[in-house]
C-alpha positions in Angstrom: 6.6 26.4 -16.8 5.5 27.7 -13.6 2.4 26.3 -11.9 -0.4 29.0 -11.4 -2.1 27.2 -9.0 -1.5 28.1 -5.1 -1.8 25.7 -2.3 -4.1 26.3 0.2 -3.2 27.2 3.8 -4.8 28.4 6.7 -3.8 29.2 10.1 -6.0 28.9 13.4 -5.5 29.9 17.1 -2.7 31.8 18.7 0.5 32.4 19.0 1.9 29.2 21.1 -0.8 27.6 20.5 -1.6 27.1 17.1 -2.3 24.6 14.1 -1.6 25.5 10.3 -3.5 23.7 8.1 -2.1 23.3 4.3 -1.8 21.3 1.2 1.0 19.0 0.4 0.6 20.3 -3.5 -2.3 22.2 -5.1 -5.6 20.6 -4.9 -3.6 17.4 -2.7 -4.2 16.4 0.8 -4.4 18.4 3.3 -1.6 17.9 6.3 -1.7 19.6 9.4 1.4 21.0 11.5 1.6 21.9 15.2 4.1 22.9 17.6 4.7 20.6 20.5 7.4 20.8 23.4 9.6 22.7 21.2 8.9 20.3 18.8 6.5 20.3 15.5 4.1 17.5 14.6 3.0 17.4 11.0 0.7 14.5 9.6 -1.4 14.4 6.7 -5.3 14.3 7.6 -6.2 12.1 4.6 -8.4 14.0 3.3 -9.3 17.2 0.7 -12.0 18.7 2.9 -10.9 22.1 3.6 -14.2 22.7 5.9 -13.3 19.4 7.6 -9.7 20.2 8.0 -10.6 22.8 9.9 -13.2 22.1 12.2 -10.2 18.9 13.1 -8.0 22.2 13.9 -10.5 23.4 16.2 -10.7 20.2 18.0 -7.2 20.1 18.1 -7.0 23.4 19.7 -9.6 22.4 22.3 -8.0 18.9 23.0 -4.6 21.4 24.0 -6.4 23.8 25.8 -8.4 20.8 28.1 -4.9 18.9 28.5 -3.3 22.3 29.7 -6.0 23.4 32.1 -5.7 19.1 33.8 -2.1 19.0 34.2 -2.2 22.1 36.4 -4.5 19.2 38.8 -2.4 18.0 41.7 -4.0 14.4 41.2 -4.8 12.3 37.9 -7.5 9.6 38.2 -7.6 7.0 35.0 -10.5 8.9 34.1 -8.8 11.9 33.7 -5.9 10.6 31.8 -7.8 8.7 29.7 -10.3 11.9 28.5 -6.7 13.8 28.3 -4.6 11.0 26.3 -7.8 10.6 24.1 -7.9 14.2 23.4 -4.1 14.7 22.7 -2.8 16.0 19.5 -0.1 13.0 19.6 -3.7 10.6 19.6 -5.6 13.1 17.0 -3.0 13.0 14.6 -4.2 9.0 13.9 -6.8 8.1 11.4 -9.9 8.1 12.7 -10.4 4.0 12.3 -7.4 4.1 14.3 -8.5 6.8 17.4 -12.1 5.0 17.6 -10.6 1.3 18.1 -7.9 3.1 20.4 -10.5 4.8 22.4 -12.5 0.9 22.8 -9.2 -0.6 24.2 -8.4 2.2 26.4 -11.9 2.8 28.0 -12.1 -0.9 28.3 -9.0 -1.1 30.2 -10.0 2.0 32.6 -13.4 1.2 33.0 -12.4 -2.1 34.2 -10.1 -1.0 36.8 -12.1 2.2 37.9 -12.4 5.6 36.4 -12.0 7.1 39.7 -9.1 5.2 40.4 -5.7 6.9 41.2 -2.9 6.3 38.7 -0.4 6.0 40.7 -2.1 3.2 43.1 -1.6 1.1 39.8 0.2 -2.2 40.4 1.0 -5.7 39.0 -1.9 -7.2 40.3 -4.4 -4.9 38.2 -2.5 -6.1 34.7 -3.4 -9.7 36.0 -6.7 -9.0 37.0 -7.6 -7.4 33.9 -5.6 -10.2 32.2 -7.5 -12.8 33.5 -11.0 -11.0 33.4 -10.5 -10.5 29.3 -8.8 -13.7 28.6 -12.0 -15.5 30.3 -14.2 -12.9 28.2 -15.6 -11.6 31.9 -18.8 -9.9 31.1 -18.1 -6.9 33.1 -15.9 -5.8 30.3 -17.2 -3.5 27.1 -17.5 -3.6 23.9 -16.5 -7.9 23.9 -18.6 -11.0 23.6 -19.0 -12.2 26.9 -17.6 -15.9 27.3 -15.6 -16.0 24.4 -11.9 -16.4 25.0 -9.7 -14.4 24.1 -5.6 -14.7 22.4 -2.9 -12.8 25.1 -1.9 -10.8 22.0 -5.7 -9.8 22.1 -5.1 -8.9 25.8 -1.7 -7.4 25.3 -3.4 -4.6 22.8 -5.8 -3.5 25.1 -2.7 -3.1 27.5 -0.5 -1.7 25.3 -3.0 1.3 25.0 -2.8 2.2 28.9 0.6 1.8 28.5 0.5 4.6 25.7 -1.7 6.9 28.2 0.5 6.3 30.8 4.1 7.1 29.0 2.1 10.3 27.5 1.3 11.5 30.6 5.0 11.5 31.8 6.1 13.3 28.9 3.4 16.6 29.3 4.3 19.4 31.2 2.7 22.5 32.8 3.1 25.7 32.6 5.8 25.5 35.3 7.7 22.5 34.4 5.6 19.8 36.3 4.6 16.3 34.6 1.1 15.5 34.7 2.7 12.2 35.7 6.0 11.7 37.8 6.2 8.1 36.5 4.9 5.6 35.1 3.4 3.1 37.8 3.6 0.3 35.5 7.0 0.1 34.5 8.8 -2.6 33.7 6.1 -4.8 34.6 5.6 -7.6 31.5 2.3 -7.8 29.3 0.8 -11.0 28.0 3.0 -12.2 25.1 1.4 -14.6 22.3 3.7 -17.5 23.4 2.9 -18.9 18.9 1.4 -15.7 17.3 0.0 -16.3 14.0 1.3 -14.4 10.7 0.1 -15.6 7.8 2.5 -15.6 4.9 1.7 -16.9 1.5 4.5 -19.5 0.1 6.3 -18.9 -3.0 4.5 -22.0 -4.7 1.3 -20.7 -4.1 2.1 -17.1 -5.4 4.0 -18.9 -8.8 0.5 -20.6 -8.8 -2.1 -17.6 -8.8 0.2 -16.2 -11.4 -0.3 -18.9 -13.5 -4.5 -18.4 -13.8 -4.6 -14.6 -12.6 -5.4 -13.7 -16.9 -8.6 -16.3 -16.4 -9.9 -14.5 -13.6 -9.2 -10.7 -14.1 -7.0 -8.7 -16.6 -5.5 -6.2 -13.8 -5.3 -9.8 -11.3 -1.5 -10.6 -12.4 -0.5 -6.7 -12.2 -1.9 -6.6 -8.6 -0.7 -10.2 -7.2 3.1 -8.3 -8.4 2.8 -5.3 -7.5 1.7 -6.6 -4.1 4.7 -9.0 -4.0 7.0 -6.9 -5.3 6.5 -3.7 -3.1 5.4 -5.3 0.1 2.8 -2.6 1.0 -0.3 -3.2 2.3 -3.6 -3.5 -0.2 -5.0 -0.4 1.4 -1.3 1.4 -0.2 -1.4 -0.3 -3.6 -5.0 -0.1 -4.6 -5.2 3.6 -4.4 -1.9 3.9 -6.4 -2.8 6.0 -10.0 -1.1 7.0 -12.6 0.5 9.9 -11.2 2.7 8.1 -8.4 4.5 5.7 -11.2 7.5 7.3 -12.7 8.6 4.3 -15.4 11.5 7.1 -16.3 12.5 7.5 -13.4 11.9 4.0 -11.9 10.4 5.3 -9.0 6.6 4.8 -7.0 5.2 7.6 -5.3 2.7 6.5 -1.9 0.5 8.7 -0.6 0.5 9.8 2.5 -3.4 10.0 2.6 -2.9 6.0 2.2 -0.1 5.6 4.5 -1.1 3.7 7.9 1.3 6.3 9.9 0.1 9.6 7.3 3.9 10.4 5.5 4.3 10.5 2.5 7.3 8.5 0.5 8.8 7.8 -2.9 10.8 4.9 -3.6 12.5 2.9 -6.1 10.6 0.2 -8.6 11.6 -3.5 -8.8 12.2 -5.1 -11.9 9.7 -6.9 -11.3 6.6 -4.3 -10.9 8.1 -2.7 -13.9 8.2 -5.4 -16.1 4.8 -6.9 -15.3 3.1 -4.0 -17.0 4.2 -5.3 -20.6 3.0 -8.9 -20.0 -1.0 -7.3 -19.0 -3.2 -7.9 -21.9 -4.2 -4.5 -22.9 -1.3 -2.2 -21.5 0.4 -0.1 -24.1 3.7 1.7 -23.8 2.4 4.8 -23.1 1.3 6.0 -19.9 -3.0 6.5 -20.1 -4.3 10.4 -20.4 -6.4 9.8 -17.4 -5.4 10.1 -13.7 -7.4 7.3 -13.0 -5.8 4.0 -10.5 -3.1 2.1 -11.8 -4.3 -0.6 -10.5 -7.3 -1.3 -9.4 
């Protein structure tokens, strides 16, 4: 039977330089696709907002427009490359939890070294300084608690966003074929590495062991402790799962791409494992509920 429904679409700005706006399915998210370098970019904006969804298109538009009119400059100051980078669909298409810690790191880093500083007249010796000022917790630095030390992986983040800035701006063009950036001035020069970085794994035992007194604490505990070990995704992924996504005929879990840390959306096979532990919950039927409420939380 055919679905009566129509997805939603909307189109905004002009030819070369526009942004389409759409839902993945009727009533879904909402993705967003634009055309970049020859190439297009389409992520999912995580929401249903249509009214938001498209005042993001406008920013968009305006963040293209601004980098456009700075690459035509014959000189780029960290300022400038930061407001640019920051502004950048290939930055806009994060989540915004992601752009707002990205923007702290970045502004840190630059603010640091100079807004008004030239890029290219970036060296070695500024990574170390800036090293050495945030490992020490220098209180010249934003947005940190002065005195308090610091991890290098800590320092290697903050880094790792300049370094992000910089390789963008080496990739942009204008309109007649010059990079905003020739090259980047810190290449090949090595970040801080966490020499023992910590990544907390839970040990088999102890998962066999919250298994064993998951029904004491909460009915849906032992669904989520397997679904958890059994797909490997991230809480933020399986929490949001409903009814919908699960496929027991087919065998297959749908994720969302609103839920997705990098906004695509993907459909892969169940374990034996996730399938099975829905007959060994204490109120779970065989058939599906008539609801499209969470599946597990």
């Amino acid at each position: 039977m055919r679905n009566s429904r129509r997805r939603w679409s909307k189109s905004i700005g002009d030819r070369g330089n526009r942004v389409r706006l759409y839902e993945a399915r009727p009533g879904g998210p909402i993705m967003r696709s634009t055309w970049i370098n020859g190439k297009e970019d389409r992520r999912s904006l995580g929401h249903r907002d249509r009214e938001l969804a498209t005042r993001q298109a406008y920013e968009l538009l305006r963040g293209v427009t601004a980098n456009e009119q700075a690459i035509e400059e014959e000189s780029l100051t960290l300022g400038m490359l930061a407001r640019l980078y920051l502004d950048s669909p290939q930055h806009l298409a994060k989540k915004e939890r992601t752009r707002k810690e990205d923007a702290r790191k970045v502004n840190r880093v630059v603010n640091f070294l100079g807004p008004n500083r030239n890029v290219v007249s970036l060296s070695e010796s500024d990574v170390r300084r800036f090293t050495t000022a945030r490992r020490q917790g220098d209180k010249h630095l934003e947005k940190i608690v002065p005195g308090i030390a610091v991890s290098d992986r800590t320092v290697e983040l903050d880094l790792l966003l300049l370094m992000a800035a910089l390789n963008w701006a080496t990739r942009e063009r204008n309109s007649t074929g010059r990079r905003l950036l020739p090259e980047n001035p810190l290449h090949g020069i090595k970040l801080p590495k966490e020499k023992n970085p910590r990544r907390p794994v839970m040990r088999h035992d102890i998962y066999l062991t919250l298994l064993e007194v998951a029904d004491g604490c909460h009915p849906l505990l032992r669904l989520a402790l397997v679904v958890a070990e059994g797909t490997g995704r991230r809480i933020s992924g399986w929490r949001n799962l409903r009814w919908d996504d699960v496929d027991f005929q087919a065998g297959t879990i749908r994720w969302r791409a609103e839920f997705d840390k990098k906004g695509f959306e993907d459909v892969v096979p169940m374990s034996d494992a996730v399938r099975d532990a829905r007959t060994q919950v204490d109120g779970f039927t065989a058939d599906e509920p008539d609801d499209d409420g969470p599946a597990v939380a």
